[in-house]
C-alpha positions in Angstrom: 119.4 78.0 82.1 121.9 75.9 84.2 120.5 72.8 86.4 123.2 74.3 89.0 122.2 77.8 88.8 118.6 76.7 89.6 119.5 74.0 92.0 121.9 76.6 94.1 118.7 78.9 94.0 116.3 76.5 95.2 118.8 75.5 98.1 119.5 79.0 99.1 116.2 80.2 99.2 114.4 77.1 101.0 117.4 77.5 103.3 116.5 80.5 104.0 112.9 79.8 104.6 113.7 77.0 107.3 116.2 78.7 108.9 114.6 82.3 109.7 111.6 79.8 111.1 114.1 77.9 113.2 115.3 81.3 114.5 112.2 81.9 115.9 111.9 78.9 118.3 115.2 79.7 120.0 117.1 82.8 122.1 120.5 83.5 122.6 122.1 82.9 119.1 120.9 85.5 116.0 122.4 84.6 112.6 120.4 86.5 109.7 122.2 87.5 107.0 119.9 89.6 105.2 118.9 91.9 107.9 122.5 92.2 109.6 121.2 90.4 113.1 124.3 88.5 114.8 124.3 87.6 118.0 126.5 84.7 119.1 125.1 82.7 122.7 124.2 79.6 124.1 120.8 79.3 122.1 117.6 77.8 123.9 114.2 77.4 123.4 112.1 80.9 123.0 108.9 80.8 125.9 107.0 81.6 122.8 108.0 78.5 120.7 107.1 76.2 124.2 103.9 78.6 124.2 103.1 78.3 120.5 103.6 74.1 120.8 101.8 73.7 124.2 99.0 75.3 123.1 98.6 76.1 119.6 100.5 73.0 117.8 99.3 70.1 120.5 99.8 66.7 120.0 97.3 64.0 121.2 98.6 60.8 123.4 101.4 63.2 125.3 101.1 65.4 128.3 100.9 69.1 126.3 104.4 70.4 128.1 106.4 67.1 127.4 105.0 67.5 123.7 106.1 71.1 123.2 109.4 70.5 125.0 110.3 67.4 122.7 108.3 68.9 119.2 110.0 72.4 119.7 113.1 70.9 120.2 113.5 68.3 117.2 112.0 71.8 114.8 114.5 74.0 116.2 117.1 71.2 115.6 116.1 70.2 112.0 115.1 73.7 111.0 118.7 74.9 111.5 121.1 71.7 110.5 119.0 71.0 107.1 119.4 74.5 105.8 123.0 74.4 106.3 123.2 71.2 105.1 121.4 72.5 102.0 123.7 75.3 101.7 126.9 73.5 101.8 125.4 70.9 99.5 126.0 68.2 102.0 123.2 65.4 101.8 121.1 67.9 100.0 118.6 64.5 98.9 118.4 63.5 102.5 117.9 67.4 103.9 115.8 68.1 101.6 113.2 65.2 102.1 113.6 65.8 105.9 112.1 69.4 105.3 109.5 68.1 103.0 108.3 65.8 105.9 108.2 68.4 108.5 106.5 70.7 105.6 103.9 67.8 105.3 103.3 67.7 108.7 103.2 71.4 109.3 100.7 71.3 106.3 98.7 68.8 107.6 98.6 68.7 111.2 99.3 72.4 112.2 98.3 74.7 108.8 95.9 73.1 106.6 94.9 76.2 104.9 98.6 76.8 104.4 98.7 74.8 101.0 99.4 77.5 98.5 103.1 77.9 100.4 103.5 74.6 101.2 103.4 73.4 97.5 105.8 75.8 96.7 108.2 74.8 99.5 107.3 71.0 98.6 107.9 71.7 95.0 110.9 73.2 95.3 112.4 70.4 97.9 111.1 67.6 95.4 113.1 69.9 93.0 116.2 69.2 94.9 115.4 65.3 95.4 115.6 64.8 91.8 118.6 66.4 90.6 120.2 67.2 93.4 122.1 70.0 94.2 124.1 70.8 90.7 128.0 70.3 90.8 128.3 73.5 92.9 128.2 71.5 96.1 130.2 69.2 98.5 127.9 66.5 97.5 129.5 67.0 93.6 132.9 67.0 95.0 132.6 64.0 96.8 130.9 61.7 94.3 133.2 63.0 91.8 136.1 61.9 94.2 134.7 58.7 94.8 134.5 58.1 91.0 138.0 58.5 90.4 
């Protein structure tokens, strides 16, 4: 089996993963591919994300509301430009050991008991962090530029 076919699974499918989660934190722009959902607006934060992070996800040393504002914020961000980023194949390495951080902290600091889905999510971004994303991506076509 092709390195390529496996790495453009593994980047399409943790993608996926990250993205439908970051679609949850926000309102007012609905991209989902597999169930037909499309819905372009100014996106914001959801009142259950600042909710979920206020109350369920606290952070220590911060006033709770700052915290939520700034924690749902940076997810929202990173859970929608590292998925495209995968996607295109652009800095896949880099994306890809973003998302295992936040899948590290998610796994340690939010859902411990979570493990059994976060190995698989880590495995499959360490997957990509090793051999990359296959020659199927703009990360290919510019090294191989850059070669010439």
């Amino acid at each position: 089996m092709p390195d390529t076919l496996i790495a453009m699974i593994a980047r399409f499918s943790i993608a996926g993963v990250f993205w439908k989660s970051g679609q949850t934190k926000i309102e007012g722009l609905a991209i989902d591919i597999v169930s037909g959902e499309f819905s372009l607006g100014l996106p914001r934060l959801s009142d259950s994300a600042l909710f979920l992070f206020k109350e369920e996800y606290s952070l220590p040393l911060i006033a709770p509301e700052l915290a939520a504002l700034m924690a749902a914020l940076m997810a929202a961000f990173a859970e929608h430009l590292f998925p495209i980023l995968l996607l295109l194949g652009l800095a896949t390495r880099f994306s890809a050991m973003a998302l295992l951080v936040m899948t590290l902290t998610i796994q340690i600091f939010v859902y411990p008991g979570a493990w059994p889905t976060h190995g698989v999510w880590a495995a499959v971004l360490l997957y990509l962090m090793a051999y990359g994303p296959g020659w199927c991506s703009m990360d290919h076509f510019i090294a191989a530029r850059y070669r010439r």
